[in-house]
PyMOL Python script that loads the backbone (N, CA, C, O; Angstrom):
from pymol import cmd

cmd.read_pdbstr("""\
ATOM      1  N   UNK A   1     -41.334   4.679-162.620  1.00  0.00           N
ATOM      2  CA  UNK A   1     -41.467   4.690-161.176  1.00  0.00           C
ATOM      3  C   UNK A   1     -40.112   4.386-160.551  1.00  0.00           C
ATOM      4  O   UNK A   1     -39.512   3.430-161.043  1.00  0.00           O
ATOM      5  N   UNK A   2     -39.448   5.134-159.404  1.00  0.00           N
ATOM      6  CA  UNK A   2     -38.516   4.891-158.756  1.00  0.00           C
ATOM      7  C   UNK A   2     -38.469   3.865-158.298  1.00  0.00           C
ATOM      8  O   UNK A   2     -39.461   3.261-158.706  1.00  0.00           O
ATOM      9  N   UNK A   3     -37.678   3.014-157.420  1.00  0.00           N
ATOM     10  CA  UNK A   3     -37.966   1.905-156.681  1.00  0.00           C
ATOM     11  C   UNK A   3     -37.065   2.162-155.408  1.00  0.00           C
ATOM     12  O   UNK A   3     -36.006   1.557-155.242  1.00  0.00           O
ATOM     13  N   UNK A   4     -37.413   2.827-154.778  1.00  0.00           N
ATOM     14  CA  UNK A   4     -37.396   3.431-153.424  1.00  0.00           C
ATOM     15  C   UNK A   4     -37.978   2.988-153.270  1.00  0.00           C
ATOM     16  O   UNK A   4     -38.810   2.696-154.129  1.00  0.00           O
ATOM     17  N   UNK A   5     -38.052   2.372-151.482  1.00  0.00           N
ATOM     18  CA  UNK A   5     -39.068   2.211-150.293  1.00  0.00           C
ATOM     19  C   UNK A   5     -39.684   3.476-150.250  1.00  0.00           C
ATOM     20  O   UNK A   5     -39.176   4.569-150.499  1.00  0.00           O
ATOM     21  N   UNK A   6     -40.892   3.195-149.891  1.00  0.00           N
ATOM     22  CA  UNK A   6     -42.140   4.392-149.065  1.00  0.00           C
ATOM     23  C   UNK A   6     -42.733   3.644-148.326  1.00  0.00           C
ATOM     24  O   UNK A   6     -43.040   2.454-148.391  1.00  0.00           O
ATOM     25  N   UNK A   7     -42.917   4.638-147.414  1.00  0.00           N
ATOM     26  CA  UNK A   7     -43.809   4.194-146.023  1.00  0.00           C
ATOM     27  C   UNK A   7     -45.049   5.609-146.528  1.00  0.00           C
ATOM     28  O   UNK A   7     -45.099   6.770-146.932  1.00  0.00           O
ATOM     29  N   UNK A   8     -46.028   4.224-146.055  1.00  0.00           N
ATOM     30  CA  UNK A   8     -47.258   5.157-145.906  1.00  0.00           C
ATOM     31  C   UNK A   8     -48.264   5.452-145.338  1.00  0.00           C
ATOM     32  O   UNK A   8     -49.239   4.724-145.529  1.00  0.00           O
ATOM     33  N   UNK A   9     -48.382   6.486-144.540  1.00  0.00           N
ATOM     34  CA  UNK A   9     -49.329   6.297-143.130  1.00  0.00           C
ATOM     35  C   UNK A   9     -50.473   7.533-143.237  1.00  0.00           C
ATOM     36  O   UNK A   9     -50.284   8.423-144.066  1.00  0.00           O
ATOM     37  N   UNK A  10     -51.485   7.554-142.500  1.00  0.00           N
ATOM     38  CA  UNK A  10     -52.380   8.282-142.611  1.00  0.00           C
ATOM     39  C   UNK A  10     -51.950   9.765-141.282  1.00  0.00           C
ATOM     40  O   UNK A  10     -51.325   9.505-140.254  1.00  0.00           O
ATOM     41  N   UNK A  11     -52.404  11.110-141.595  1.00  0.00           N
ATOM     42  CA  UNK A  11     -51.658  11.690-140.690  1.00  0.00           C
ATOM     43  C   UNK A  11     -52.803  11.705-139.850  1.00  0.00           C
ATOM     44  O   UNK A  11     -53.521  10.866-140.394  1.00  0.00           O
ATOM     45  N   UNK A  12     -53.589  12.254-138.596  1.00  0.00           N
ATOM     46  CA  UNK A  12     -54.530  12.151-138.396  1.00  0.00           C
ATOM     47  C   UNK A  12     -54.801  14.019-137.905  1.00  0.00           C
ATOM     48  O   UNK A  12     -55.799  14.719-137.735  1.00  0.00           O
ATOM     49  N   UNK A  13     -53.260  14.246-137.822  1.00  0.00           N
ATOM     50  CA  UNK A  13     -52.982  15.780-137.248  1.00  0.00           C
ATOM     51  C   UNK A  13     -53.305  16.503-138.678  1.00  0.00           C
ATOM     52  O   UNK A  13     -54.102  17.437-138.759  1.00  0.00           O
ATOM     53  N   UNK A  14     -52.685  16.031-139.659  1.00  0.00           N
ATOM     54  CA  UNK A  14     -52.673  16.740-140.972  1.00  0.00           C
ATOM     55  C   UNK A  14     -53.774  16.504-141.999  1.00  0.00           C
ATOM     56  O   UNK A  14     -53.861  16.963-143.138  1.00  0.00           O
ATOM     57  N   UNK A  15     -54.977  15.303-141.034  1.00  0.00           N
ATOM     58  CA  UNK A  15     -56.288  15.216-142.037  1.00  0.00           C
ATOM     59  C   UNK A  15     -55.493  14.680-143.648  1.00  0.00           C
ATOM     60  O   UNK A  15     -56.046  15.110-144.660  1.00  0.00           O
ATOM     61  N   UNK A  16     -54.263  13.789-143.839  1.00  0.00           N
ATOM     62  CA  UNK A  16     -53.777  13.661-145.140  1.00  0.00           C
ATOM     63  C   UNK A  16     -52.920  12.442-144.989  1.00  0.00           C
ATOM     64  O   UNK A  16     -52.551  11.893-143.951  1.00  0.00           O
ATOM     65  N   UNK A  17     -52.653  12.096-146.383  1.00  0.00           N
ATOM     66  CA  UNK A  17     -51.917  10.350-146.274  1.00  0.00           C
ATOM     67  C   UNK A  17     -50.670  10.630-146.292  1.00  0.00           C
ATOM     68  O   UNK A  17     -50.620  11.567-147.088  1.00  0.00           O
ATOM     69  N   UNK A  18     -49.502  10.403-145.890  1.00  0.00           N
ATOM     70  CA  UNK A  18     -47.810  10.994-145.701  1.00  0.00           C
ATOM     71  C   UNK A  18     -47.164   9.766-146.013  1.00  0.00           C
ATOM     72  O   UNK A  18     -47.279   8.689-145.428  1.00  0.00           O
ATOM     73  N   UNK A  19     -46.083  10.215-147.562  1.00  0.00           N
ATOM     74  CA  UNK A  19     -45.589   8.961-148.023  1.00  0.00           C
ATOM     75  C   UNK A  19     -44.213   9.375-147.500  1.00  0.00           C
ATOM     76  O   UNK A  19     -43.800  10.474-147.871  1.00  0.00           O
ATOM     77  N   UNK A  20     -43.485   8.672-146.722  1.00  0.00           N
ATOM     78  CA  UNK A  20     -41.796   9.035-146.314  1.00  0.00           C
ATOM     79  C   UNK A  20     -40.848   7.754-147.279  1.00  0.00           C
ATOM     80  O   UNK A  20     -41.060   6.542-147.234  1.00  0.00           O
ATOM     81  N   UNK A  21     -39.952   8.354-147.985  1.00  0.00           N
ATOM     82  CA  UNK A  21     -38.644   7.819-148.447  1.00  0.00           C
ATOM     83  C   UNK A  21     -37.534   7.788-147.437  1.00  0.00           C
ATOM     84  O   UNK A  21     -36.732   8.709-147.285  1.00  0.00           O
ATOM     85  N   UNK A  22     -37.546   6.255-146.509  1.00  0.00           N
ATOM     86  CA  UNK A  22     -36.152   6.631-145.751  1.00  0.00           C
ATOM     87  C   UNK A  22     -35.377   6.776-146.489  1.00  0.00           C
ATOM     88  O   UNK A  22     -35.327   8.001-146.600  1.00  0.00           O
ATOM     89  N   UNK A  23     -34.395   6.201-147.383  1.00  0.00           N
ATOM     90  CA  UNK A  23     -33.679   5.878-148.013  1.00  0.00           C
ATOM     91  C   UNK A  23     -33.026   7.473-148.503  1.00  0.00           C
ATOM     92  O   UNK A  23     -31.850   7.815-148.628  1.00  0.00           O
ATOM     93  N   UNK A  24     -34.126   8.149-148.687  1.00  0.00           N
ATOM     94  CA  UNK A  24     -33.604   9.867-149.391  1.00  0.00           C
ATOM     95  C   UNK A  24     -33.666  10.863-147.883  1.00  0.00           C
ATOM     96  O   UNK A  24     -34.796  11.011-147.419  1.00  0.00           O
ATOM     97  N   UNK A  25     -33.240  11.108-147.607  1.00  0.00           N
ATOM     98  CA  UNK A  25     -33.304  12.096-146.410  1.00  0.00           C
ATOM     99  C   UNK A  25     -34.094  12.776-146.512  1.00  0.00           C
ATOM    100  O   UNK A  25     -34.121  13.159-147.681  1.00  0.00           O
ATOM    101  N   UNK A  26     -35.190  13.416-145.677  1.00  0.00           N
ATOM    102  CA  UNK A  26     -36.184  14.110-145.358  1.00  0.00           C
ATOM    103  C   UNK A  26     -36.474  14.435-147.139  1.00  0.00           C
ATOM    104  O   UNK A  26     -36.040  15.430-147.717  1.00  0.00           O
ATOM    105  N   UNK A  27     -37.354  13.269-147.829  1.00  0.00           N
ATOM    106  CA  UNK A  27     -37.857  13.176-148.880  1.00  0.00           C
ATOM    107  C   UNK A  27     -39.458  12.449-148.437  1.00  0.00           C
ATOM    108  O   UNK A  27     -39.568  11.246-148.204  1.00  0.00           O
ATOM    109  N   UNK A  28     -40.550  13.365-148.381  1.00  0.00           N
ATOM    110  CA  UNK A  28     -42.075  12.962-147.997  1.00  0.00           C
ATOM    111  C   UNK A  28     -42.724  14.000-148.655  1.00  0.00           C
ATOM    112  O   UNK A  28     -42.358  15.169-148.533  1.00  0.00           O
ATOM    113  N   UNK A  29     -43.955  13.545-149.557  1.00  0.00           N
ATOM    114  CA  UNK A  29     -45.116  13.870-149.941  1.00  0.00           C
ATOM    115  C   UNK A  29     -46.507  13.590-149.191  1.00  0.00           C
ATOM    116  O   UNK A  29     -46.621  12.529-148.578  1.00  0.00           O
ATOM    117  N   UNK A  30     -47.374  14.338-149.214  1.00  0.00           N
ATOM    118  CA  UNK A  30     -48.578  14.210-148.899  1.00  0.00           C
ATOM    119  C   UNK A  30     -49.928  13.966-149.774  1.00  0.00           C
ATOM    120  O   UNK A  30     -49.865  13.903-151.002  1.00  0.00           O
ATOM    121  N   UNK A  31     -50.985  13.851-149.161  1.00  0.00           N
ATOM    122  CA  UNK A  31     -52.214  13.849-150.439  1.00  0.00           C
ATOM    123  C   UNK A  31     -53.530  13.381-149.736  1.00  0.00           C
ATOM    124  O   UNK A  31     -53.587  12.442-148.942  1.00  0.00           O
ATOM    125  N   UNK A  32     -54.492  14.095-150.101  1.00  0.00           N
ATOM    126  CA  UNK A  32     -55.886  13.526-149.270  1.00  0.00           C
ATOM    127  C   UNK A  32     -56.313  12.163-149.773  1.00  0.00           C
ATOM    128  O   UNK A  32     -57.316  11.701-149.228  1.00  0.00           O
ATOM    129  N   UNK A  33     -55.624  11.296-150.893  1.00  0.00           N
ATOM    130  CA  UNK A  33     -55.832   9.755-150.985  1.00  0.00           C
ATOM    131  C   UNK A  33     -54.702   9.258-150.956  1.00  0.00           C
ATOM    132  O   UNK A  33     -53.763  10.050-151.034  1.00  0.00           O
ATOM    133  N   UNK A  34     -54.497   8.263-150.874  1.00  0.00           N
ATOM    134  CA  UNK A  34     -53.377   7.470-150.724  1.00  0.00           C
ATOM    135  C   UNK A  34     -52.629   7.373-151.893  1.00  0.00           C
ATOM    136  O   UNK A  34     -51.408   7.234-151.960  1.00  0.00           O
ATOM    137  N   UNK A  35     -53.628   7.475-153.048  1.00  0.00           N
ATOM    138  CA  UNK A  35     -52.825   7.129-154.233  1.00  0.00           C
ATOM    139  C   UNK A  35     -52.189   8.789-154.676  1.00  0.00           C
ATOM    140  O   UNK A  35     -51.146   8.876-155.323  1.00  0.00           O
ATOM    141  N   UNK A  36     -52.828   9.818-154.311  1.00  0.00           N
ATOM    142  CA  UNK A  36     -52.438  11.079-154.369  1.00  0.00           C
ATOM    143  C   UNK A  36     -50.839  11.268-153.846  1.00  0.00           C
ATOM    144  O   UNK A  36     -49.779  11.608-154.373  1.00  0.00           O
ATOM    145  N   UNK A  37     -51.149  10.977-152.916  1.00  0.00           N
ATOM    146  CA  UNK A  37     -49.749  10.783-151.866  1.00  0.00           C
ATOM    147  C   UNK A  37     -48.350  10.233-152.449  1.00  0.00           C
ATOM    148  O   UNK A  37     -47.212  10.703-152.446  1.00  0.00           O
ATOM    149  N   UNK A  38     -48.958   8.934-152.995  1.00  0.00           N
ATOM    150  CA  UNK A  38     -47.659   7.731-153.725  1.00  0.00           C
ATOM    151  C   UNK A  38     -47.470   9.199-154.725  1.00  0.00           C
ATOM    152  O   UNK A  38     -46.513   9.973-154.755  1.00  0.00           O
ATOM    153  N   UNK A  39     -48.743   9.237-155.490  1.00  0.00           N
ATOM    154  CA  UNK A  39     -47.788   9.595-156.947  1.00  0.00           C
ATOM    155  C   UNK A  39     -47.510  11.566-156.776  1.00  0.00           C
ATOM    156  O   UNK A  39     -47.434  12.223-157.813  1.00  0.00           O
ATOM    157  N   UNK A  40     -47.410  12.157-155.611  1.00  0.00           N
ATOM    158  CA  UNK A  40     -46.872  13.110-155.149  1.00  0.00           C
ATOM    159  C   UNK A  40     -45.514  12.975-154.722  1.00  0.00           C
ATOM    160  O   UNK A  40     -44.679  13.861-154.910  1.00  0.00           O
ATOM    161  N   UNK A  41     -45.197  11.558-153.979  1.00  0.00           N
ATOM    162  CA  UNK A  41     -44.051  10.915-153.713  1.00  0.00           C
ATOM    163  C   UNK A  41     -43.143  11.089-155.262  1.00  0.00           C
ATOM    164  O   UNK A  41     -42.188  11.858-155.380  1.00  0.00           O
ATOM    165  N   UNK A  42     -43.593  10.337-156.210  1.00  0.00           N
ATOM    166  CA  UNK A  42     -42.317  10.003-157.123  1.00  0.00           C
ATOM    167  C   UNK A  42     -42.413  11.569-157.783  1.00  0.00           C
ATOM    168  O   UNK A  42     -41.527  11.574-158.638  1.00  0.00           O
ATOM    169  N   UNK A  43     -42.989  12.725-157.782  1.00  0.00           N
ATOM    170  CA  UNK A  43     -42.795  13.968-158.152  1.00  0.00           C
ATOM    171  C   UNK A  43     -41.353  14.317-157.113  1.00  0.00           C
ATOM    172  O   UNK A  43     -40.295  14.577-157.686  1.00  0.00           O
ATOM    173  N   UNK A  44     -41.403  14.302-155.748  1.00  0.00           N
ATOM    174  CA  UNK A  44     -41.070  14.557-154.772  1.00  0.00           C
ATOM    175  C   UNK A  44     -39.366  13.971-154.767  1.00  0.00           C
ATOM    176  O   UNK A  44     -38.423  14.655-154.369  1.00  0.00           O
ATOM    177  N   UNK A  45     -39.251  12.520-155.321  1.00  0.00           N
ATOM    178  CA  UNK A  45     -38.018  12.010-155.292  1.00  0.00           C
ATOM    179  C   UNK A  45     -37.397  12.375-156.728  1.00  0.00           C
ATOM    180  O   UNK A  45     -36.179  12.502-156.861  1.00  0.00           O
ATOM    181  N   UNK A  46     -38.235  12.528-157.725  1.00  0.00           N
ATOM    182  CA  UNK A  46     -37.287  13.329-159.104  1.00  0.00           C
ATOM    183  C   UNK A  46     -36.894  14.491-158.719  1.00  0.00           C
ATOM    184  O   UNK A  46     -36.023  15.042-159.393  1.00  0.00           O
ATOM    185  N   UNK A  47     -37.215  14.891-158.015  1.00  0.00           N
ATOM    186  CA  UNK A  47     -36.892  16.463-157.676  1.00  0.00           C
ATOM    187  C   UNK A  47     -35.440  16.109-156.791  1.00  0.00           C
ATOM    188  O   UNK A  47     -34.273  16.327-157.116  1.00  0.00           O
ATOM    189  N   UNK A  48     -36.103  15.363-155.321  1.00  0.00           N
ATOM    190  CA  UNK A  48     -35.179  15.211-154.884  1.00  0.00           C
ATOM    191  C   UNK A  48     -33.742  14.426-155.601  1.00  0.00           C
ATOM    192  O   UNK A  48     -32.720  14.873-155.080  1.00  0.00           O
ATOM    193  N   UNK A  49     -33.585  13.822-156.211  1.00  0.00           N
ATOM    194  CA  UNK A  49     -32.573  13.293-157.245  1.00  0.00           C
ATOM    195  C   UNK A  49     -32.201  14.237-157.931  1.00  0.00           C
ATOM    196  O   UNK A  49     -30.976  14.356-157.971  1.00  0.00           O
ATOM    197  N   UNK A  50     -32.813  15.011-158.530  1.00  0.00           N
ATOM    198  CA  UNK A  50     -32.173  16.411-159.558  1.00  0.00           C
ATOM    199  C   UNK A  50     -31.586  17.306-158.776  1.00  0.00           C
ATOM    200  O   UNK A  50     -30.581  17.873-159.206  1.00  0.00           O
ATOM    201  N   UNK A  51     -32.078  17.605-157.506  1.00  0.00           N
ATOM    202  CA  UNK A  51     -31.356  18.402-156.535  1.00  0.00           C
ATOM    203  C   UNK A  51     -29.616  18.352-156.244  1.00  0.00           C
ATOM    204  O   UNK A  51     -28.647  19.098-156.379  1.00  0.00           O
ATOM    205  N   UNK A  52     -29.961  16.786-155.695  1.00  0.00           N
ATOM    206  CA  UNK A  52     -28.740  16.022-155.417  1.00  0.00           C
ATOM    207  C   UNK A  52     -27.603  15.715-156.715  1.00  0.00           C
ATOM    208  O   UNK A  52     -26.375  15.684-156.628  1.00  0.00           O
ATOM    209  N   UNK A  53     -28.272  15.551-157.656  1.00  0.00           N
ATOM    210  CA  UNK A  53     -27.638  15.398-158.609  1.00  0.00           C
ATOM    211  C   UNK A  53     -26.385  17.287-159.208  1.00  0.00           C
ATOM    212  O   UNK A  53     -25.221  17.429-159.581  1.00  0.00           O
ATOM    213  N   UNK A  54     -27.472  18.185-158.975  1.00  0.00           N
ATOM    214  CA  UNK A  54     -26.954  19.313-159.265  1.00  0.00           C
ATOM    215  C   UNK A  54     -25.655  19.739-158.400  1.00  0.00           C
ATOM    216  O   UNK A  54     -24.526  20.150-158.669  1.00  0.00           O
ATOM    217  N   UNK A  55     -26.459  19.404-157.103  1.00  0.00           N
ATOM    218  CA  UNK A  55     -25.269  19.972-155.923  1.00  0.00           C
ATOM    219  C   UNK A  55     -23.794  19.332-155.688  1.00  0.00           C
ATOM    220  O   UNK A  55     -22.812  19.646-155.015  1.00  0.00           O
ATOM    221  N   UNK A  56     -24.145  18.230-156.616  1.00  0.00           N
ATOM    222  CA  UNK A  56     -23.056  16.818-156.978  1.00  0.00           C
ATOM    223  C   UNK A  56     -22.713  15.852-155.766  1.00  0.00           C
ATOM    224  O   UNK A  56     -21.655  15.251-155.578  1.00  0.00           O
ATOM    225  N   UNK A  57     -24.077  15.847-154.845  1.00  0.00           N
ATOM    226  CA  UNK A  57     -24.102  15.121-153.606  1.00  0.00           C
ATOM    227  C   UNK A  57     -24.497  13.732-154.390  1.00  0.00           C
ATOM    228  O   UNK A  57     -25.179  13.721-155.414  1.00  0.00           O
ATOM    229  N   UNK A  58     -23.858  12.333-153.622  1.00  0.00           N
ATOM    230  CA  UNK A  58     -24.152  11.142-153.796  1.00  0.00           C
ATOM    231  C   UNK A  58     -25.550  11.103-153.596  1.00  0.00           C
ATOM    232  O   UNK A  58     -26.297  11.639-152.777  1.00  0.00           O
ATOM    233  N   UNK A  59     -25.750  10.180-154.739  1.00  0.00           N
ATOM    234  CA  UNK A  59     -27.174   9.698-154.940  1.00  0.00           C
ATOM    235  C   UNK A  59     -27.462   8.241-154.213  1.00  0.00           C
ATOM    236  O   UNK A  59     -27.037   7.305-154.890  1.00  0.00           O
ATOM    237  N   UNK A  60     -28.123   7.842-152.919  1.00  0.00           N
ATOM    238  CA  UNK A  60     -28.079   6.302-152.504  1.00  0.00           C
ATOM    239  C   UNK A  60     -28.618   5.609-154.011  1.00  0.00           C
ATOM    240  O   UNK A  60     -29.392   5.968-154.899  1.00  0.00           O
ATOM    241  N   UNK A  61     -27.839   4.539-153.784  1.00  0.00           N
ATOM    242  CA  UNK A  61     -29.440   3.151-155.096  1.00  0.00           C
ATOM    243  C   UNK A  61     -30.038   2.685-153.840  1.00  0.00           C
ATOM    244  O   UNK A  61     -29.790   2.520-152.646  1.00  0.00           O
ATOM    245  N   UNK A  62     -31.311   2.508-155.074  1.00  0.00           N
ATOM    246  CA  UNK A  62     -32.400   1.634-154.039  1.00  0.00           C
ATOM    247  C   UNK A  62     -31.906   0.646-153.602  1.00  0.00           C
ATOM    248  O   UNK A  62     -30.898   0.192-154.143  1.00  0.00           O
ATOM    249  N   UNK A  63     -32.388   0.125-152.666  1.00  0.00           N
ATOM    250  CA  UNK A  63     -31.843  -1.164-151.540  1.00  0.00           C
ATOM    251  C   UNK A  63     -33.171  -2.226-151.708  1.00  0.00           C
ATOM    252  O   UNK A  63     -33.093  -3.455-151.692  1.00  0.00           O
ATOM    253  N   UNK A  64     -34.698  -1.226-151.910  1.00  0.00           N
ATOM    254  CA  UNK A  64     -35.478  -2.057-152.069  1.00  0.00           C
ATOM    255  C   UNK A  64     -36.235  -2.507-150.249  1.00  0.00           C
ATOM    256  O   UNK A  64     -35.921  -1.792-149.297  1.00  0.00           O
ATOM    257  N   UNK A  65     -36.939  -3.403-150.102  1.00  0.00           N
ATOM    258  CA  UNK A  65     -36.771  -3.533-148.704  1.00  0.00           C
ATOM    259  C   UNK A  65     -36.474  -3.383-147.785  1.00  0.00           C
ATOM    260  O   UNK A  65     -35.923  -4.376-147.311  1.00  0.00           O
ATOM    261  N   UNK A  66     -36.551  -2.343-146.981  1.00  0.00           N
ATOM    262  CA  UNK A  66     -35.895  -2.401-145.634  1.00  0.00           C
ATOM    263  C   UNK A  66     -36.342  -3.317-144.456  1.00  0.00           C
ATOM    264  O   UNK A  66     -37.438  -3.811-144.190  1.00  0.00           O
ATOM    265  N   UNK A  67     -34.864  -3.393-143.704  1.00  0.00           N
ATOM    266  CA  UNK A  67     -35.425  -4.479-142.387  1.00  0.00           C
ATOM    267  C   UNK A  67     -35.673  -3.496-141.540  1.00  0.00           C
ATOM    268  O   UNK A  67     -35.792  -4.068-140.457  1.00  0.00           O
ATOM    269  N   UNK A  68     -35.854  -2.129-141.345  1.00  0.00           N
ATOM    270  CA  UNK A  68     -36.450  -1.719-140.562  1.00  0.00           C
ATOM    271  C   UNK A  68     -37.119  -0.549-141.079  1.00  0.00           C
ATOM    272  O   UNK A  68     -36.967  -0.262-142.267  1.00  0.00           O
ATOM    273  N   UNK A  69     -38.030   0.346-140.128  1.00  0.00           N
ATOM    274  CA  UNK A  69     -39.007   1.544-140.773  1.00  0.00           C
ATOM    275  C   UNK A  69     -38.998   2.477-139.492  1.00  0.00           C
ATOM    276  O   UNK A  69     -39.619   3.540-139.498  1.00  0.00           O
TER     277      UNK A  69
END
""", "prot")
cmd.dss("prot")
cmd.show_as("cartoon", "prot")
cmd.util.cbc("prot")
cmd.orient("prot")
């Protein structure tokens, strides 16, 4: 498991649970359970990391906690 922050909120427009990674730039998964969602998330940030990694763009490290959302 990554250890990125996720935020996780219910959409109410999209009928689905929306996990956002601030930390990765426009890095969010979805899922009709919550736990669908999380573990759509860490599909979502390996990808996003392999991406970044290819294009030879800096990778943030986790920070862990944020003081804000």
């Amino acid at each position: 498991m990554h250890k990125y922050e996720r935020i996780i909120y219910w959409s109410e427009a999209d009928q689905k649970f929306i996990v956002e990674v601030p930390e990765l730039a426009g890095c969010m998964a979805d899922g009709r359970t919550a736990t669908e969602a999380l573990e759509n998330a860490e599909v979502v940030i390996s990808e996003w990391l392999d991406i970044a990694e290819e294009l030879g763009r800096e990778i943030p490290q986790p920070k862990g906690k944020l003081m804000y959302a």
